[in-house]
VOLUMNU-971817 format. One record per residue (C-alpha): residue in three letters; x, y, z. Coordinates in nm, 2 decimals. Each point is the difference from the previous one (the first is absolute). Example, Ala and Ser with C-alpha at 12.3 -4.5 7.8 and 13.67 -1.06 7.14 Angstrom:
<pts>
+-----+--------+--------+--------+
: res :     c1 :     c2 :     c3 :
+-----+--------+--------+--------+
: ALA :   1.23 :  -0.45 :   0.78 :
: SER :   0.14 :   0.34 :  -0.07 :
+-----+--------+--------+--------+
</pts>
This chain:
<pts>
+-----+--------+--------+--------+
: res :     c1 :     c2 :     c3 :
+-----+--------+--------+--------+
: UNK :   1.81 :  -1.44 :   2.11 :
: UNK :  -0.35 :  -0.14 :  -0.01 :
: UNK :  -0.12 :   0.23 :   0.27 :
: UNK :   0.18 :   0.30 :  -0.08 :
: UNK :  -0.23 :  -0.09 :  -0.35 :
: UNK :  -0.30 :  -0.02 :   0.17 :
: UNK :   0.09 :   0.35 :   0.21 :
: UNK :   0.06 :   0.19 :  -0.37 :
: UNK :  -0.32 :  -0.17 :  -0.11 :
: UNK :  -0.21 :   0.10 :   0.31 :
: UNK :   0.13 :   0.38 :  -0.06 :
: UNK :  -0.11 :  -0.02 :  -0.40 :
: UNK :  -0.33 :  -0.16 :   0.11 :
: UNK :  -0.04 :   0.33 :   0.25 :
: UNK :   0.13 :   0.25 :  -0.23 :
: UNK :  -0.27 :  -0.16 :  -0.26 :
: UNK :  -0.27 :   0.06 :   0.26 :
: UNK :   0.08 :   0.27 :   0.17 :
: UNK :   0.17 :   0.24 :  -0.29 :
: UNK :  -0.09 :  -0.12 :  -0.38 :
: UNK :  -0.36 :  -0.19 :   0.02 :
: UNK :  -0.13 :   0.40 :   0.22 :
: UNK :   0.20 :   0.19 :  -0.28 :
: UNK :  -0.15 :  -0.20 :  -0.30 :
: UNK :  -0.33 :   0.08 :   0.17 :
: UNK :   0.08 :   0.38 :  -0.03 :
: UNK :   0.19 :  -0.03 :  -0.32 :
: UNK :  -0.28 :  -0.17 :  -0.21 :
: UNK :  -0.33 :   0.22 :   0.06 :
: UNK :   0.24 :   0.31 :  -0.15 :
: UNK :   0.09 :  -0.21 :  -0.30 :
: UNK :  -0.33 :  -0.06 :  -0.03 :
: UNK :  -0.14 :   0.33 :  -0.04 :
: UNK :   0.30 :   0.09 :  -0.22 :
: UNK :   0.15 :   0.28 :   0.33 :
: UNK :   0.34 :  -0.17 :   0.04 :
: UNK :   0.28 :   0.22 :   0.00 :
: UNK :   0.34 :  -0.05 :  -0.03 :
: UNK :   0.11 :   0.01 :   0.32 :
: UNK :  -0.25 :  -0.29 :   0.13 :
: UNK :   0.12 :  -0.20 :  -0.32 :
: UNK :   0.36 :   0.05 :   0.13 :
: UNK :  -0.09 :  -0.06 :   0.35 :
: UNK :  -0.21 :  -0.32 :  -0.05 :
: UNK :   0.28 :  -0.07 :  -0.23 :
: UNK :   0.19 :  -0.04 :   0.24 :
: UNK :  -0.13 :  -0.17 :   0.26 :
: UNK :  -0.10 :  -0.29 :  -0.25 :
: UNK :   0.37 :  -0.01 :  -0.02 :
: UNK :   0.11 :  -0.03 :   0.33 :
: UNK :  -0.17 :  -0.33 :   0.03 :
: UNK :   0.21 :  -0.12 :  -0.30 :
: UNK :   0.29 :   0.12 :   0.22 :
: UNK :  -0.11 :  -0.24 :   0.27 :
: UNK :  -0.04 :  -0.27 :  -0.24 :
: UNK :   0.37 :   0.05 :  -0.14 :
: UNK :   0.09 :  -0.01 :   0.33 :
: UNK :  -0.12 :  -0.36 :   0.06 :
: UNK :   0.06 :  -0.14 :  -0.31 :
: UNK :   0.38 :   0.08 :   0.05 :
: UNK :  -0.02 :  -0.21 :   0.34 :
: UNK :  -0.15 :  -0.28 :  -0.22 :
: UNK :   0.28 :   0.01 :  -0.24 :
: UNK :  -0.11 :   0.26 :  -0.30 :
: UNK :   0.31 :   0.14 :  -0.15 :
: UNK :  -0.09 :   0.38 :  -0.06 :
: UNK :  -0.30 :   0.27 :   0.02 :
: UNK :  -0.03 :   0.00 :  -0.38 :
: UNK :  -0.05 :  -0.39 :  -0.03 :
: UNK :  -0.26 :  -0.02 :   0.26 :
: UNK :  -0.18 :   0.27 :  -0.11 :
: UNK :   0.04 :  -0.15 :  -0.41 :
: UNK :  -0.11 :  -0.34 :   0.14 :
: UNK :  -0.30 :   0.16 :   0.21 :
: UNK :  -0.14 :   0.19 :  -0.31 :
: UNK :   0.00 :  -0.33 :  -0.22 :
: UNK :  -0.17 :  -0.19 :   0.30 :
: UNK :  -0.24 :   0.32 :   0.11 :
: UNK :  -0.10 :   0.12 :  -0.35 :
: UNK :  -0.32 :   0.16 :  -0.13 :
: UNK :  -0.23 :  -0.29 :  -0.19 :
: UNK :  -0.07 :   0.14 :  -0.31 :
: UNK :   0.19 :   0.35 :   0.00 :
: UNK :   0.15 :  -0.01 :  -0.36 :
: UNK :   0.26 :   0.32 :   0.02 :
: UNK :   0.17 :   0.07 :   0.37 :
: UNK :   0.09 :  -0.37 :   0.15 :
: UNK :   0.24 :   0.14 :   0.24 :
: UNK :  -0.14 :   0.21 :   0.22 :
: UNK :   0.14 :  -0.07 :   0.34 :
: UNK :   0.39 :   0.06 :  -0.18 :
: UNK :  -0.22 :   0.31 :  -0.13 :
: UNK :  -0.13 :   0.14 :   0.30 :
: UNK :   0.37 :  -0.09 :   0.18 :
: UNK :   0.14 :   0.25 :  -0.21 :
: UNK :  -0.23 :   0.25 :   0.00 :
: UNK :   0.05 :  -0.04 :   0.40 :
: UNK :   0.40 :   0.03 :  -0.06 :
: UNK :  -0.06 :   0.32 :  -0.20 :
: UNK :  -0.19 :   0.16 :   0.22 :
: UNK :   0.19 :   0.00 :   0.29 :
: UNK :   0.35 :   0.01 :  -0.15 :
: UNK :   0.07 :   0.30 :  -0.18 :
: UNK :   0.16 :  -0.26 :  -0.30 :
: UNK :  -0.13 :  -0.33 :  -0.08 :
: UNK :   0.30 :  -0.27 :   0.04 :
: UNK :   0.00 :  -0.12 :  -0.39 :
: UNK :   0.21 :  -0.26 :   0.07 :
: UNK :  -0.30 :  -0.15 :   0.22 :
: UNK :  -0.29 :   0.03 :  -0.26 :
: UNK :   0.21 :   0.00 :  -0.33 :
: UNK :  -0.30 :  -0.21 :  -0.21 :
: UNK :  -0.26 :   0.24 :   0.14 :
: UNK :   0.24 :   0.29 :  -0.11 :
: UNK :  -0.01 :  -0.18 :  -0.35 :
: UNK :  -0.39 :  -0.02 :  -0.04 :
: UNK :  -0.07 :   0.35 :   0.13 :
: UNK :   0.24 :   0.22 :   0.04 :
: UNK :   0.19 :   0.21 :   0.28 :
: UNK :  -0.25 :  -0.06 :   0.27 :
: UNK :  -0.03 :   0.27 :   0.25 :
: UNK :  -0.22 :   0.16 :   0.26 :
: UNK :  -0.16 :   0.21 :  -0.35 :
: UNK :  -0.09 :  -0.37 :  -0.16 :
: UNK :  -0.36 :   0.04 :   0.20 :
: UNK :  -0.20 :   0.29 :  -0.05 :
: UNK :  -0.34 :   0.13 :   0.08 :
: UNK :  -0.29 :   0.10 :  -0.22 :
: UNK :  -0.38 :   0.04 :   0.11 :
: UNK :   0.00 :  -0.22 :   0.27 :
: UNK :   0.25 :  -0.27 :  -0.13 :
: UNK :   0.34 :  -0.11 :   0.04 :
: UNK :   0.17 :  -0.08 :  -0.35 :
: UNK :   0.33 :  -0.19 :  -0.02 :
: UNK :   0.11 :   0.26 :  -0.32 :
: UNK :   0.34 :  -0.08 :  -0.18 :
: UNK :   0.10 :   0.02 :  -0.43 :
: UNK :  -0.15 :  -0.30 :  -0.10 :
: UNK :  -0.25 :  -0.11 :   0.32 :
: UNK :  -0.29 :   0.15 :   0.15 :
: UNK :  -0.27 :  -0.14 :   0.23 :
: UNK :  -0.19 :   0.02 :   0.33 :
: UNK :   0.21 :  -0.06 :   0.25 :
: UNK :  -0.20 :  -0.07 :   0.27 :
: UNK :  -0.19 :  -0.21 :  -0.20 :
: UNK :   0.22 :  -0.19 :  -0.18 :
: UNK :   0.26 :  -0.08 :   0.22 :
: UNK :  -0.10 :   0.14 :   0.42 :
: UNK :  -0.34 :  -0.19 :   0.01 :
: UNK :   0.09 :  -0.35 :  -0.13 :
: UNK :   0.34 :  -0.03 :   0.20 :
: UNK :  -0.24 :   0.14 :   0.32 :
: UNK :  -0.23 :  -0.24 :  -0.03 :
: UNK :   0.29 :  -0.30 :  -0.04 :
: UNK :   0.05 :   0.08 :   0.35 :
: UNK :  -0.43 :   0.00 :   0.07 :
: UNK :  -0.01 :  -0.41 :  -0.03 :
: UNK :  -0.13 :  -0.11 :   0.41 :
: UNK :   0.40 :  -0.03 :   0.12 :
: UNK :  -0.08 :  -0.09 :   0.35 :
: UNK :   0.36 :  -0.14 :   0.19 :
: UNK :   0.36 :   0.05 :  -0.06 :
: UNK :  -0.02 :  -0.34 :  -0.19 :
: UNK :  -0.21 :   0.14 :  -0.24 :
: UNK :   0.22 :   0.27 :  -0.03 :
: UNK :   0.29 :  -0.22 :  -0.08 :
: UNK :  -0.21 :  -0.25 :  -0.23 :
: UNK :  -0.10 :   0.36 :  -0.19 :
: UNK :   0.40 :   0.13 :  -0.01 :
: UNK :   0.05 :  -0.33 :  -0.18 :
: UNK :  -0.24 :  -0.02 :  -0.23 :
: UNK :  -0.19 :  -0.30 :   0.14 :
: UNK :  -0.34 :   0.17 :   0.06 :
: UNK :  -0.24 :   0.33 :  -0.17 :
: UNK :   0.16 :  -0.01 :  -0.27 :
: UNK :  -0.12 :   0.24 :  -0.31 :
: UNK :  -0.28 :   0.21 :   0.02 :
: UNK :  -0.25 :   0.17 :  -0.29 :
: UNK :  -0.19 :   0.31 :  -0.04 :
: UNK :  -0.41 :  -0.09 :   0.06 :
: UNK :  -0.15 :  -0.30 :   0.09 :
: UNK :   0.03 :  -0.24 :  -0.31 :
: UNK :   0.00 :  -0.37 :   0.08 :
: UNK :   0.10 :  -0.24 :  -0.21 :
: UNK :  -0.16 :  -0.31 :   0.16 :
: UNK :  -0.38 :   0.09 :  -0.02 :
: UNK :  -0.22 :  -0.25 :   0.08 :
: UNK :  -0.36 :  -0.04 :  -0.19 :
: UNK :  -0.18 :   0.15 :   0.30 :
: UNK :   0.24 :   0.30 :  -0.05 :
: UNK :  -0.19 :   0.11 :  -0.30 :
: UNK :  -0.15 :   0.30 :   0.12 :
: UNK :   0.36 :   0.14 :   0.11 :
: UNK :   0.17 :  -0.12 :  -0.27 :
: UNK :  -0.29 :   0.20 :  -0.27 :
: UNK :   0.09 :   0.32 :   0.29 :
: UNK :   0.41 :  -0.04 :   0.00 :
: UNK :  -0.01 :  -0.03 :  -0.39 :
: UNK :  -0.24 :   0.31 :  -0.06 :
: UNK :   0.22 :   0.22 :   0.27 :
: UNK :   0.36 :  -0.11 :  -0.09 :
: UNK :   0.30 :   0.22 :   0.15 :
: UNK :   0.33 :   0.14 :  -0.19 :
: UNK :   0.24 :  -0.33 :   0.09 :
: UNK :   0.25 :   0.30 :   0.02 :
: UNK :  -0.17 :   0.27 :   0.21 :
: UNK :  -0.26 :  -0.17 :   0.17 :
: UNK :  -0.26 :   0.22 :  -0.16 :
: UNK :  -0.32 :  -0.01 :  -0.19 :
: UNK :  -0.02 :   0.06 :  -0.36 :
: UNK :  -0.14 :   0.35 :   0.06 :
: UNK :   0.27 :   0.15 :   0.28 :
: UNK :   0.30 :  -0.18 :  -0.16 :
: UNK :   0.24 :   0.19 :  -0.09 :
: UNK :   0.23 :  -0.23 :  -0.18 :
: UNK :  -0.04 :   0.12 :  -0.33 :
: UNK :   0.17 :   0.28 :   0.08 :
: UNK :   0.29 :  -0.18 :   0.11 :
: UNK :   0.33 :  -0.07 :  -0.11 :
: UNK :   0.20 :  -0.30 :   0.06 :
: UNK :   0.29 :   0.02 :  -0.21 :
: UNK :  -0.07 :   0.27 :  -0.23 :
: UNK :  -0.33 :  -0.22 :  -0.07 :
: UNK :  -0.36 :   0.07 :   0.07 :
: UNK :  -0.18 :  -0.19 :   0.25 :
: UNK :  -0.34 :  -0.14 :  -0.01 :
: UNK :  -0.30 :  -0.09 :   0.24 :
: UNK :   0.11 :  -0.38 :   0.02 :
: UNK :  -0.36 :  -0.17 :   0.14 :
: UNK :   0.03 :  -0.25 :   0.28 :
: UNK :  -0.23 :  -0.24 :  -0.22 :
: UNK :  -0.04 :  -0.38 :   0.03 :
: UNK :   0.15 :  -0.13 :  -0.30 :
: UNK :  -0.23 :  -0.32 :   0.01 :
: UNK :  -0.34 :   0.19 :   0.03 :
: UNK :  -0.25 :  -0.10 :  -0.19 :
: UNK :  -0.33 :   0.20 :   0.02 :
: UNK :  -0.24 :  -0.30 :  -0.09 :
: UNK :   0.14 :  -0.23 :   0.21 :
: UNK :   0.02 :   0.25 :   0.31 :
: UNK :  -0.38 :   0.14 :  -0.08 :
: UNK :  -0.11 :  -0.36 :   0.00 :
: UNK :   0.14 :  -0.07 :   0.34 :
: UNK :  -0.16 :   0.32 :   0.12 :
: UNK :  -0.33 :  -0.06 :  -0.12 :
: UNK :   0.01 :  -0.35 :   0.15 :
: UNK :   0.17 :   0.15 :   0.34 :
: UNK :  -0.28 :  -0.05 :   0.30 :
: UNK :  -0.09 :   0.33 :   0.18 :
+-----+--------+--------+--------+
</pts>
């Protein structure tokens, strides 16, 4: 059993390299310039997705009861530090996948998500000016931004053997990731990038800057969003301009 692990694991740790890292590197620069359409939010979709389908696929030779558990248990382990409205995004993005390439979503598989938002189908995603908006009743928000980056970049943490890859199916290493580059653990020699990080703060939700974020036009459960700063909570700007005006150039 141990090998046949380490065989799954060295074709997830391929398909990573070879299929979702080169796609990510296409994906991005479109959602960049705001050109993405819905076809490659579809298509990267779902080849995010496939690699959750490997990852089912060893967790049920380790002992995971179901496809729904694992993926409920990877969200909680694999979240989004700081995202305060759309904490299950690889359940999310699972369905989305399910819609798209059945003509009817199985309800009895995503029952809570049916709850929360609705009758998800291939129509819950649709394109305006360059973005991809997840668009239901009571939710509305950037798609790609919200949910296809962060659970792209889960994958985007140096996995480098098939023990990696089963250390990462677990839970034991990564971990959750964040929008930006906020540390919490500055140092006092830090001081000039910790002054930078808190003047330039990203959307803890988006990933953008206060000017190109979008989340005020959002809707997370018939509620407006709001540019959520990635801000250190224990900045204080005499004690960080003391230690830059002290710092040795």
């Amino acid at each position: 059993m141990k090998s046949r692990n380490n065989n799954e694991s060295a074709y997830l740790l391929s398909y990573l390299n070879n299929v979702l890292m080169p796609a990510s590197y296409e994906f991005f620069p479109l959602l960049e310039k705001n050109q993405v359409r819905l076809h490659h939010a579809f298509s990267f979709n779902s080849i995010v997705t496939h690699a959750i389908d490997y990852m089912v696929f060893i967790a049920k030779m380790m002992g995971t009861a179901s496809r729904a558990q694992f993926i409920r248990e990877f969200d909680e382990k694999y979240y989004v530090q700081g995202s305060q409205h759309i904490n299950n995004k690889f359940r999310l993005l699972d369905a989305i996948n399910n819609s798209f390439k059945h003509v009817e979503l199985d309800a009895t598989r995503y029952p809570d998500l049916i709850n929360t938002y609705g009758e998800l189908s291939i129509h819950s995603l649709k394109e305006h000016d360059g973005k991809v908006f997840f668009a239901m009743p009571n939710y509305r928000f950037d798609y790609c931004r919200v949910v296809l980056k962060p659970v792209a970049a889960t994958f985007d943490c140096g996995l480098e053997t098939p023990e990696d890859i089963l250390k990462f199916v677990n839970g034991d290493i990564c971990g959750c990731v964040q929008h930006g580059n906020f540390c919490y653990e500055y140092e006092p020699h830090d001081a000039i990038d910790r002054m930078i990080d808190y003047c330039n703060p990203v959307c803890l939700d988006c990933g953008e800057d206060e000017e190109n974020c979008d989340c005020p036009t959002f809707l997370y459960a018939g509620k407006r969003g709001e540019f959520a700063p990635d801000q250190d909570p224990a900045f204080d700007f005499d004690n960080v301009m003391s230690n830059i005006s002290g710092s040795k150039f």
